[in-house]
C-alpha positions in Angstrom: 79.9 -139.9 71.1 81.2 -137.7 74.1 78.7 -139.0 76.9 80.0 -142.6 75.5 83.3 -142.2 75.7 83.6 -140.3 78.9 83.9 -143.2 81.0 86.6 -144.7 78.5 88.5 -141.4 78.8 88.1 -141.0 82.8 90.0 -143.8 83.5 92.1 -143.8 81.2 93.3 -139.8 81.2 92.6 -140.4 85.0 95.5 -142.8 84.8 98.2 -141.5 82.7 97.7 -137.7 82.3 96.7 -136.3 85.8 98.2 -138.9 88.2 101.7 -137.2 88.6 99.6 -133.7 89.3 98.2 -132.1 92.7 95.1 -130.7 91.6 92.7 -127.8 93.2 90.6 -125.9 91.3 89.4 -123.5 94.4 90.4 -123.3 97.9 88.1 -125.0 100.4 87.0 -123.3 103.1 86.6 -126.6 105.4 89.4 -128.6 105.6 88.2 -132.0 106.0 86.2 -131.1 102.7 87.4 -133.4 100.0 88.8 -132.1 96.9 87.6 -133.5 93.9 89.5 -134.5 90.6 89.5 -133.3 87.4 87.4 -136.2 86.1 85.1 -136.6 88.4 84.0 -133.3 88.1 84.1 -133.4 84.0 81.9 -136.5 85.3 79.2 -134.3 86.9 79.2 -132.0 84.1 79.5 -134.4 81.0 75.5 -133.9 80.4 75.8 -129.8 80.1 79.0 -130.2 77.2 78.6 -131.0 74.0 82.6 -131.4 72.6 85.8 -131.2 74.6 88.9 -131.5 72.1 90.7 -133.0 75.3 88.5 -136.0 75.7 88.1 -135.9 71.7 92.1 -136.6 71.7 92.6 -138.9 74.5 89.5 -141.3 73.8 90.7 -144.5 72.3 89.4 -144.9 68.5 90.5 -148.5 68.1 87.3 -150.6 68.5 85.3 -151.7 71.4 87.9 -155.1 71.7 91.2 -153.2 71.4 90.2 -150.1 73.7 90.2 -152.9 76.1 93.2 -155.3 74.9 95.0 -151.6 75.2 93.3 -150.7 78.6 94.5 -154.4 80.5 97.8 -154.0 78.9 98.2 -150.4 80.6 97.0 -151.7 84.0 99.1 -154.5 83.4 102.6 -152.4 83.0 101.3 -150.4 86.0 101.0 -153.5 88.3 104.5 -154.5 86.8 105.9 -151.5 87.2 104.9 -151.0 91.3 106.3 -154.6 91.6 109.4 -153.3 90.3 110.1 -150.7 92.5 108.9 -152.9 95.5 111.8 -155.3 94.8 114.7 -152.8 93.4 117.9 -153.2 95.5 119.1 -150.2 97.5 121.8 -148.5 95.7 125.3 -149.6 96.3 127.3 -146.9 98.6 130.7 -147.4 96.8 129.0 -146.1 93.6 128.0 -143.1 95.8 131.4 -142.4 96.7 132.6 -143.3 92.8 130.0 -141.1 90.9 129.7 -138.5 93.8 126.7 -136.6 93.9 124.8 -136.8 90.9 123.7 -140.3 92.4 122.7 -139.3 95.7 119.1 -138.7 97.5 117.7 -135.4 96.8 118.1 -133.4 100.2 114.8 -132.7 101.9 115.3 -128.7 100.7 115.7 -129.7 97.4 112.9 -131.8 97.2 110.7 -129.7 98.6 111.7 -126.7 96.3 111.2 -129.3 93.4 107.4 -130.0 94.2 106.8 -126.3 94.7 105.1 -124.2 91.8 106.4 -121.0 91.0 104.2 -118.9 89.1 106.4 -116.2 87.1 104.9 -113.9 85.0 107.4 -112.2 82.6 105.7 -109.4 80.4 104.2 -108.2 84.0 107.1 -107.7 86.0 110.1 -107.5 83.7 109.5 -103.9 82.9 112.2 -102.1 82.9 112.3 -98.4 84.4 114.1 -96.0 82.2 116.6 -93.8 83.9 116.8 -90.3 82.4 119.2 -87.5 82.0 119.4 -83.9 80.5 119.0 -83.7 76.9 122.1 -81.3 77.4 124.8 -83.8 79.4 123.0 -86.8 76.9 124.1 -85.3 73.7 127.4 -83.8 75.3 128.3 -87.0 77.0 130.6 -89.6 74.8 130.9 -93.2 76.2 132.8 -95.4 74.6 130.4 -98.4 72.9 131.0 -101.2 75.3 132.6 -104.6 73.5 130.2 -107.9 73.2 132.9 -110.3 71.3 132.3 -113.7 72.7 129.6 -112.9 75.0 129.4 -116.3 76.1 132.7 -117.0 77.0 131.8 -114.4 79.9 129.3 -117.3 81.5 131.5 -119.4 84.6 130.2 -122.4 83.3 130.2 -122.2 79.2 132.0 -125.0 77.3 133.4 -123.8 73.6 132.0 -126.3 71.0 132.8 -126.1 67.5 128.8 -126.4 67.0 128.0 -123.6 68.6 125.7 -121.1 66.5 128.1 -118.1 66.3 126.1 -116.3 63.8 123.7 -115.0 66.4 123.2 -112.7 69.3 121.1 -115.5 71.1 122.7 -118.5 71.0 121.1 -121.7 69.9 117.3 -122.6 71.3 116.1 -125.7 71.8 112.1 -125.6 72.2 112.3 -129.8 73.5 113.9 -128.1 77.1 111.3 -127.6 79.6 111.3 -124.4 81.4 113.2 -124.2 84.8 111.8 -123.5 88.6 115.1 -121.3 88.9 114.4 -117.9 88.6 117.6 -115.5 86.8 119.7 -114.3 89.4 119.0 -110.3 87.7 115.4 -110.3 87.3 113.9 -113.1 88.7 112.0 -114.7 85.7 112.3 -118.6 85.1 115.5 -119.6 83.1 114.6 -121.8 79.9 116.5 -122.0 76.7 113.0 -122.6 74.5 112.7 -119.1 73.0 114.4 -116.7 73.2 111.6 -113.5 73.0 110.7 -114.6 76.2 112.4 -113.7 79.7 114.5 -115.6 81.2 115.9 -116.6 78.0 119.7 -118.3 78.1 121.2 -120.3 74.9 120.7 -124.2 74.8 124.9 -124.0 75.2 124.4 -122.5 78.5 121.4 -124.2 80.0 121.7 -127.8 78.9 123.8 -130.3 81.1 124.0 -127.4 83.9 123.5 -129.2 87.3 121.5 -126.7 89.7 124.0 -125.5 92.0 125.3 -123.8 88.4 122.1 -122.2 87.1 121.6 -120.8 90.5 124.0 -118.3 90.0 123.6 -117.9 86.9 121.5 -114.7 85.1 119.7 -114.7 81.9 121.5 -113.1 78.4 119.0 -110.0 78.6 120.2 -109.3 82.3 123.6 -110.1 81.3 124.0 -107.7 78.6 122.4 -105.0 81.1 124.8 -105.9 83.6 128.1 -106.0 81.9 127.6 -103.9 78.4 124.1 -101.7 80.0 122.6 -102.6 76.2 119.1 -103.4 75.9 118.5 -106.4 74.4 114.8 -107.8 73.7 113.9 -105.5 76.4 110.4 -104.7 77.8 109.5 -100.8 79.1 106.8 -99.2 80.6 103.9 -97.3 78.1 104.9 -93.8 79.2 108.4 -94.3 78.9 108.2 -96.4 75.8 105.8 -93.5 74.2 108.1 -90.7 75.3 111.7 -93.0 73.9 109.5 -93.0 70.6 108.5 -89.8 70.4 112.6 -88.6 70.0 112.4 -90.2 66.7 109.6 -88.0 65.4 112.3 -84.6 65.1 114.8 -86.5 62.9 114.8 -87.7 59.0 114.6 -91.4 59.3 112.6 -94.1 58.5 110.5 -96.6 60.3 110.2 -100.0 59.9 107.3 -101.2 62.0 106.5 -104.5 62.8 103.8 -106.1 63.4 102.6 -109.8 64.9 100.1 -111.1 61.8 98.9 -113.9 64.5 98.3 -110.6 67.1 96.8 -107.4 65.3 95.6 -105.1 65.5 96.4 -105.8 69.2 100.6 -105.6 68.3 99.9 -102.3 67.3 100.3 -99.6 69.6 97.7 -97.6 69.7 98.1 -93.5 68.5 101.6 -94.4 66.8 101.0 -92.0 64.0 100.8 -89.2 66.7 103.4 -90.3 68.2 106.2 -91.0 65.4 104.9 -87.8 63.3 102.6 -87.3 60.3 105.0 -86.6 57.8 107.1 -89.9 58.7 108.0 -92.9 56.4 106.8 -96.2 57.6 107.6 -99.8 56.1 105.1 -102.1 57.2 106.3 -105.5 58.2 104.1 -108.5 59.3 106.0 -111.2 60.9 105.1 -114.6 61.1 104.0 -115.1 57.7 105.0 -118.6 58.0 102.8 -119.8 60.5 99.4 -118.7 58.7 97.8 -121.3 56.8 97.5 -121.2 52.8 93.7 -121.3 52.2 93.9 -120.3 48.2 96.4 -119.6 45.8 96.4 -115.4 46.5 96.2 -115.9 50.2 99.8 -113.1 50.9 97.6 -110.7 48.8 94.8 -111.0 51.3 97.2 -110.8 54.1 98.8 -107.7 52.5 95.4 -105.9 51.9 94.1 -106.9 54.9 97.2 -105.5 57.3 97.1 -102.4 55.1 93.4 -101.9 55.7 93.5 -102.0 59.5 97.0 -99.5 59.4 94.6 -97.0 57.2 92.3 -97.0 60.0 94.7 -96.7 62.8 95.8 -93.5 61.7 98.2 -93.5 59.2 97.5 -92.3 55.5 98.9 -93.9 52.2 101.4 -91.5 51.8 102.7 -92.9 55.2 103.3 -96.5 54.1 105.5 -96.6 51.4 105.6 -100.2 51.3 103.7 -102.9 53.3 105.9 -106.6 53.5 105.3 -109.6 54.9 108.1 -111.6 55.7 109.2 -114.7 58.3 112.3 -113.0 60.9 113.0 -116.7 61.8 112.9 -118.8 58.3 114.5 -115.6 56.5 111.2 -115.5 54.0 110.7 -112.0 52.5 113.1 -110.4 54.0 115.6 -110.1 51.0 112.6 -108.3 49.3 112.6 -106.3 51.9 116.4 -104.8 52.0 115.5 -104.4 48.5 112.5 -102.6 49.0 114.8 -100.2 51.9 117.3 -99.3 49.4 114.8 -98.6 46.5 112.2 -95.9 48.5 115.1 -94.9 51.6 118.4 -95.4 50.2 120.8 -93.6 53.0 118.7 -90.8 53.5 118.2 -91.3 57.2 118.5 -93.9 60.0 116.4 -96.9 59.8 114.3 -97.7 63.2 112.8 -101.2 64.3 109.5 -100.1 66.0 106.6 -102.3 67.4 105.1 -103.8 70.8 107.0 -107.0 72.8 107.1 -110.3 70.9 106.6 -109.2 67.3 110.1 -110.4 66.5 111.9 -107.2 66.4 115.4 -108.5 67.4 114.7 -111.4 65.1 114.6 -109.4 62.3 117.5 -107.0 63.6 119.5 -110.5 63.8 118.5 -111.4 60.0 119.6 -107.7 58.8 122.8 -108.4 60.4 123.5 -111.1 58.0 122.6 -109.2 54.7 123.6 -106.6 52.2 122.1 -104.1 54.6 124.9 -104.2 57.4 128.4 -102.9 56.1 131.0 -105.5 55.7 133.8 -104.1 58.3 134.4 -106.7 60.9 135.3 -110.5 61.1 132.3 -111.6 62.9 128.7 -111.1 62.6 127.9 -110.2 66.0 131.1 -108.0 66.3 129.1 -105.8 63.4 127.0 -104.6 66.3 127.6 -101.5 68.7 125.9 -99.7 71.2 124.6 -96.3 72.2 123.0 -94.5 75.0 119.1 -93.6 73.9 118.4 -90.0 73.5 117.6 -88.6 76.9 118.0 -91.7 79.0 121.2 -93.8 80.3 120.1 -97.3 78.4 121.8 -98.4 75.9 120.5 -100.1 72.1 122.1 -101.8 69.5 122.3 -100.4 66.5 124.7 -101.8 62.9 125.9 -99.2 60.2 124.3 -99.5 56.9 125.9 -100.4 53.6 125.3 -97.2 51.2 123.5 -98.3 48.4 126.0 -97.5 45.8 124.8 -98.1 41.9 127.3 -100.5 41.4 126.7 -102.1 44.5 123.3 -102.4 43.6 124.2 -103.6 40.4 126.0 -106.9 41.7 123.4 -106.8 44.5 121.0 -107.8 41.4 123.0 -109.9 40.1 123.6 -112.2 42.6 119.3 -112.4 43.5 119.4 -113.2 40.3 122.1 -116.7 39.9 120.4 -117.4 42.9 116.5 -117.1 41.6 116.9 -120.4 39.7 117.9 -122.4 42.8 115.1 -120.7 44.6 112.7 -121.8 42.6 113.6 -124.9 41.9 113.8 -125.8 45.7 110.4 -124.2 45.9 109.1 -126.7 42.9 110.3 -129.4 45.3 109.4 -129.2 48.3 105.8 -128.2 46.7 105.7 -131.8 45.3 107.3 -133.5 49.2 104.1 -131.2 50.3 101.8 -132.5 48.5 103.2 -136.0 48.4 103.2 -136.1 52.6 100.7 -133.7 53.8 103.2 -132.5 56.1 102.9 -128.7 56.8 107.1 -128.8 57.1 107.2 -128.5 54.1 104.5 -126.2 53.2 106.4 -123.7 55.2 107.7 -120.5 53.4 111.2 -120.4 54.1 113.7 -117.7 52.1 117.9 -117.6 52.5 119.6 -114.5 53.4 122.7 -113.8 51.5 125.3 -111.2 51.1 127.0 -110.3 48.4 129.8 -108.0 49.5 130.9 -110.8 51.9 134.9 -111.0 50.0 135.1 -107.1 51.3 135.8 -108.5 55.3 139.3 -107.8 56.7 140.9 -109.8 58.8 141.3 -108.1 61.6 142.2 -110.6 64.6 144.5 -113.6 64.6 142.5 -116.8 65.6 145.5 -118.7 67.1 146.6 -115.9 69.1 146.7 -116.9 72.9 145.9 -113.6 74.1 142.2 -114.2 72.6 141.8 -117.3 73.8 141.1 -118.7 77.8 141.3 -116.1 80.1 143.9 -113.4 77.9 142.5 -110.0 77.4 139.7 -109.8 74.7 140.4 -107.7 71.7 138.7 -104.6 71.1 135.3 -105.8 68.7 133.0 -102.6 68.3 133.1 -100.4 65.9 134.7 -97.1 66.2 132.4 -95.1 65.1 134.7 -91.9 64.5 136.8 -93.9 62.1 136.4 -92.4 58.0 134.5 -96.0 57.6 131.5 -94.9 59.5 131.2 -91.0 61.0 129.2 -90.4 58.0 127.3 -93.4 58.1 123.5 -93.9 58.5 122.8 -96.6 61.4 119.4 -99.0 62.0 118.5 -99.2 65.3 116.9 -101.6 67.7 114.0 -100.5 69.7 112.4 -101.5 72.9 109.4 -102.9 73.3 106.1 -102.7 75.0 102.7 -104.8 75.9 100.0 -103.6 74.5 96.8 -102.7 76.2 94.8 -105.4 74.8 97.5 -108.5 75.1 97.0 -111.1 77.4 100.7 -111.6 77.8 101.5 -110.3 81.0 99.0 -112.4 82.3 100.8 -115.6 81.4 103.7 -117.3 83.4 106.3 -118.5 81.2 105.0 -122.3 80.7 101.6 -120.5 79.7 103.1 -118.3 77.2 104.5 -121.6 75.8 101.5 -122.9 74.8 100.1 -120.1 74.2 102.6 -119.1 71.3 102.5 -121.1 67.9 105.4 -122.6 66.9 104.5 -124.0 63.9 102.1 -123.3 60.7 98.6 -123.4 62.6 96.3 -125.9 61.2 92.5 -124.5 61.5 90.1 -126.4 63.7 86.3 -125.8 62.3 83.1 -126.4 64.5 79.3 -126.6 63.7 78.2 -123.9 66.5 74.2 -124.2 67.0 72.2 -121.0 68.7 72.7 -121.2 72.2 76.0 -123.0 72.4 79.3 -121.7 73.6 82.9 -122.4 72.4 85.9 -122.0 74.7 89.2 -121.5 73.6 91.4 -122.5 77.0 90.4 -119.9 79.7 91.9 -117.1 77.7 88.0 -116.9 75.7 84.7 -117.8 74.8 82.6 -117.0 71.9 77.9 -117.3 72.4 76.2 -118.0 69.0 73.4 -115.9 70.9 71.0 -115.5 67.3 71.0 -116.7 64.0 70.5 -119.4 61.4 70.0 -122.9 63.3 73.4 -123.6 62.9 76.5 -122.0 61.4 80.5 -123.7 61.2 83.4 -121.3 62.9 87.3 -121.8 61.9 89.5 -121.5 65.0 92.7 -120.3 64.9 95.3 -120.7 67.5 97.7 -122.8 69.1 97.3 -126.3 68.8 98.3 -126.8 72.4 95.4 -124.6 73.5 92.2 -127.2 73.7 88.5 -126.6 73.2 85.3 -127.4 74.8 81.5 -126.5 73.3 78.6 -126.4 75.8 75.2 -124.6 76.5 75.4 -120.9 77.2 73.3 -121.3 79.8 75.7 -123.4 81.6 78.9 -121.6 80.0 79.6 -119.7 83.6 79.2 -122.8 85.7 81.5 -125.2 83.9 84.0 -122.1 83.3 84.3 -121.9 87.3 84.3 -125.6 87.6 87.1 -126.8 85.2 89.4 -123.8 85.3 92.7 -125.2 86.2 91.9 -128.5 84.4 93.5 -130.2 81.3 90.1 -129.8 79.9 90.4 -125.7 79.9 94.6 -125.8 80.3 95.7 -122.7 80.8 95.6 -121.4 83.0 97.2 -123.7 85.1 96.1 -125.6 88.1 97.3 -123.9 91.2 95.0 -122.3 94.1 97.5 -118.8 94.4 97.4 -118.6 90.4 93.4 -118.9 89.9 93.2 -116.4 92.6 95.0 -114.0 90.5 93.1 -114.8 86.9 90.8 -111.9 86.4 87.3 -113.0 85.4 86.0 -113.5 81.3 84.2 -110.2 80.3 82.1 -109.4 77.6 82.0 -107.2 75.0 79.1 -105.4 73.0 77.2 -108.4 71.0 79.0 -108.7 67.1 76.1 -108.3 64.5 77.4 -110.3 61.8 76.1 -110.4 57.5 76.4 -113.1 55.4 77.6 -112.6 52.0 78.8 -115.7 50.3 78.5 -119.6 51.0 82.0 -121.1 52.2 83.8 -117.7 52.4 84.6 -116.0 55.9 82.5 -113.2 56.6 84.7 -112.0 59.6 87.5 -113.2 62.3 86.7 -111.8 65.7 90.1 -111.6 67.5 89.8 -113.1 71.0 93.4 -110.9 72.1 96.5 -113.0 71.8 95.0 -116.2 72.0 93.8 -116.4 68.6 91.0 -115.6 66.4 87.7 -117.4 65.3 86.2 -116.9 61.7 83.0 -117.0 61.0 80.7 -118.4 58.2 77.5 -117.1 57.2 75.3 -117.9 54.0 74.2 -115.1 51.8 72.0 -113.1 53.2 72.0 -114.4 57.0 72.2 -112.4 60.0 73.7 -113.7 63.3 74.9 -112.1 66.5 77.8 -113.2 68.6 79.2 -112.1 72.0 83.3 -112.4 72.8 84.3 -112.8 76.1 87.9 -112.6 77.1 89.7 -111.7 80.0 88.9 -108.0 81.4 87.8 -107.6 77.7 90.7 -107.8 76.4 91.6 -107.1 72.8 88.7 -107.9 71.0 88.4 -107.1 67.7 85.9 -107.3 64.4 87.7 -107.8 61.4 86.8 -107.3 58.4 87.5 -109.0 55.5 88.8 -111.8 57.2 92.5 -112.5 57.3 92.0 -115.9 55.6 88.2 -115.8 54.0 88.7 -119.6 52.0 89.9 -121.2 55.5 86.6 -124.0 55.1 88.8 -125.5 52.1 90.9 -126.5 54.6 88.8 -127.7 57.1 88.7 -131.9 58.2 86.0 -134.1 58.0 83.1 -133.8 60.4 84.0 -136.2 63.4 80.8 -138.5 63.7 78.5 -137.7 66.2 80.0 -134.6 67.1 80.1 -130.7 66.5 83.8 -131.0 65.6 85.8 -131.9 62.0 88.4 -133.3 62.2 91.7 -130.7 62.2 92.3 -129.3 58.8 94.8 -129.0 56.8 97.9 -126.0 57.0 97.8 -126.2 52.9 95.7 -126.8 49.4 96.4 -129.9 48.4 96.3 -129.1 44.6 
């Protein structure tokens, strides 16, 4: 089906996709050497692949006569649309002069900055260097906690708007923007307003509508609350001084909450944490993300739960270490009710609570969502107001930290009381959207989503007058942090915020910021499955490759990753060549196509060959983690031994493991696309 479609595809992807693009896949070294497209040479190597999920999506499946009813009616709109701009009338002047300059001709400048390609790459330079002081002068030193309030009413150009999300440090996202070629002002990564773990990060209030002359000078909301408040927000440090800012937690009586990516371990786990934070300490295990992973049977959490408590077992810590392993969803508020819960059950206001783990494992997400509950005392008007700041033993920045409620019997008692008047709503929303599920397919809906509530909510004073001019335009702000010598909290116990760090085996500094993008699921993944043959070779983007070196004839693989990231099968003997030849394409994706950024992509490396047992039909004997890209799972009958090889860049993060995170993933899978070594893509949920 491929080699008969591939001429269908060339010219039609050849017209719509690639056309607005400049692409080079390698420099030449002559220059009256013509550079050849994309699908001419997918052209030259159509005989060596067996499956690209990028010709798979764009071929036409309407029927020899409509593929070409479709394909004249395309050309057509072309031909009409040329004539078009032939004939359009220059632009009147006096609408020039009436609309100003939103209307005229880009200068040549600015057109020429808008054709250029800035490659950006945020986890490898935005890392911040720690400045240090005496233990001594740290401890001795009092500095008063510097006031957020409205942060963005600080921003030149922010307009108020009664929509605004005030119930968050970060503003409102919107993942439709596409990412800037401005670079913040502060720290030079790309300004977008899709998500905010990611540098460059400003709210959709502050980025949308902005002409740009305005984002020019403006900086993103990390370097803005460095600049004006020096407090660390969704901050990334260096390994030695993120190892030696963790290690002052291992002298006091606190407890850890450490989170973990579940798309991205074990490589979100820094490696030798339990040396670092301290055998005797108390750790809570979170996974995040528990939303985006697939259901593939009725127990699938349990799984999950033994699964992340297997691979923290043999990363050091002991089961008098974890008192309690949770899996909860920082964004859609799942599980983490359970989790307060859980915190005042085994901790109480013993000690401090800290949010440990690597960058992008949604730390300030869930130190957002604890803001909002029965864990944060109930002092000020406003939710972000609830948070203060304070120099980091040893060093001059600043983290946020809230003041926790003390978990008082009685307050424990109407805690209880309300989970439980709410229980019934609960789980008669979850009865419903179960039946819109399974009535539309749609994964939406299939999508474990929890509410956040607070019961002490009627304690709040009101502490600032809404219509009082001084607050509002440019009057003097009122003082909004917390005074943290009052009777209300010097005895208080406070959860901190904590930097984070890329670990050794993540890909992510390698990534600009449109990579990271696609590289990141946003929604619950939907497995892709594959009939791998000895001798064949599946590529997940450029970020990996797994050989089927030896084996059974033929055995099926579950992929799990990004939708966004496509897929191409072909002979291992030629795996090399067409690597070399389409990176830079849409065919491989990321990375992107650009001469200066292929230049910098270090090469796929192998790691030791993966012997692999079979144990039961249809169950997954083992996922082999290709870093942060995603993982495949593999299927073996009973009693079958294969071996495999991972390749991923510098050998990054590659990992056996074993069980595998979802081991009834083939009930999910599509149905086997005809001709070909693909299914179609699965489902995210049982349909039962």
């Amino acid at each position: 089906m491929l080699r008969n479609s591939a001429k269908l595809t060339a010219n039609f992807v050849g017209r719509s996709s690639f056309r607005s693009h400049r692409w080079q896949v390698r420099p030449c070294s002559s220059t009256s050497k013509r550079i050849e497209s994309p699908e001419e040479l997918f052209e030259q190597l159509k005989d060596k692949i067996r499956y690209s999920s990028f010709v798979e999506n764009n071929t036409l499946k309407l029927g020899y006569r409509r593929n070409k009813i479709i394909e004249s009616r395309l050309a057509k709109a072309k031909r009409d649309h040329l004539t078009h701009q032939i004939r359009a009338q220059p632009f009147p002047v006096a609408l020039e002069q009436l609309y100003g300059e939103r209307f005229q001709d880009p200068s040549p400048v600015d057109a020429e900055e808008s054709e250029e390609v800035v490659d950006y790459f945020p986890y490898q330079k935005l890392v911040r260097k720690i400045e240090r002081v005496p233990r001594d002068e740290s401890s001795s030193a009092e500095e008063a906690a510097p006031t957020t309030g409205d942060w963005m009413s600080d921003y030149e150009y922010y307009e108020e708007d009664e929509n605004d999300d005030r119930t968050s440090f970060y503003g409102t996202p919107d993942p439709t923007q596409p990412v800037s070629k401005i670079p913040c002002g502060g720290c030079g990564a790309l300004l977008q307003c899709a998500e905010p773990s990611i540098p460059g990060y400003l709210p959709s209030q502050l980025f949308k509508n902005k002409s740009k002359q305005q984002l020019m000078t403006t900086i993103c909301q990390r370097c803005h609350f460095l600049k004006n408040y020096n407090t660390a927000i969704n901050i990334t440090v260096s390994p030695d001084d993120y190892v030696e800012m963790i290690s002052s937690i291992k002298d006091t009586k606190s407890l850890v909450l450490l989170l973990v990516d579940l798309l991205d371990f074990p490589c979100s786990i820094w490696p030798g944490l339990s040396e670092i934070l301290g055998p005797k300490r108390s750790i809570i295990v979170v996974g995040n993300k528990v939303d985006l992973l697939p259901r593939d049977c009725p127990g699938y959490l349990d799984n999950i739960q033994n699964n992340l408590t297997k691979t923290f077992l043999e990363a050091g810590f002991t089961r008098n270490n974890i008192k309690h392993v949770s899996l909860i969803s920082a964004t859609t508020g799942y599980g983490v009710e359970q989790l307060i819960t859980k915190i005042h059950n085994v901790w109480g206001t013993r000690g401090d609570v800290y949010l440990v783990g690597c960058t992008n494992v949604g730390k300030s997400s869930l130190f957002n969502a604890l803001l909002r509950s029965d864990l944060c005392k109930v002092k000020a008007t406003d939710l972000v107001q609830r948070a203060t700041a304070c120099p980091w033993p040893g060093t001059t920045l600043k983290m946020l930290k809230f003041p926790i409620l003390r978990p008082s019997d009685y307050r424990l008692y109407l805690r209880s009381k309300r989970l439980q008047s709410e229980r019934v709503i609960l789980t008669e929303e979850e009865k419903l959207r179960k039946h819109q599920a399974r009535s539309t397919g749609s994964p939406e809906f299939a999508t474990l989503i929890g509410h956040i509530g607070q019961t002490f909510a009627d304690e709040k004073p009101e502490t600032a007058d809404s219509f009082s001019i001084s607050q509002r335009g440019s009057g003097p702000s009122p003082i909004l942090t917390l005074n943290e010598k009052s009777d209300d909290y010097i005895n208080s116990k406070w959860c901190y915020d904590t930097p984070g760090v890329v670990q050794p085996d993540q890909i992510t500094n390698l990534l600009t910021t449109d990579e990271l993008l696609l590289t990141i699921p946003k929604q619950m993944i939907r497995p892709r499955a594959y009939l791998l043959k000895t001798g064949l070779t599946l590529f997940l983007a450029g970020l990996g490759r797994l050989d089927y070196l030896e084996g059974p004839e033929s055995t099926r693989v579950l992929l799990y990753a990004s939708p966004n990231l496509p897929t191409l099968i072909c002979d291992t003997v030629h795996a090399e060549h067409i690597y070399q030849k389409l990176l830079g394409t849409e065919y491989l994706r990321v990375p992107r196509a650009d001469p200066e950024r292929l230049a910098k992509w270090p090469a796929l490396e192998a790691s030791p060959d993966i012997l692999l047992y079979g144990e039961e039909k249809h169950i997954s004997v083992a996922d082999v983690v290709l870093s942060s890209a995603g993982w495949i799972a593999v299927n073996l009958p009973d009693g079958a031994e294969a071996i495999f090889r991972a390749w991923t860049p510098e050998k990054r993060g590659i990992y056996v493991r074993q069980p595998a995170l979802l081991p009834f993933g083939m009930a999910l899978k599509g149905k086997r696309i005809r001709g070909s070594l693909a299914y179609r893509e699965g489902d995210a949920f049982l349909k039962q």
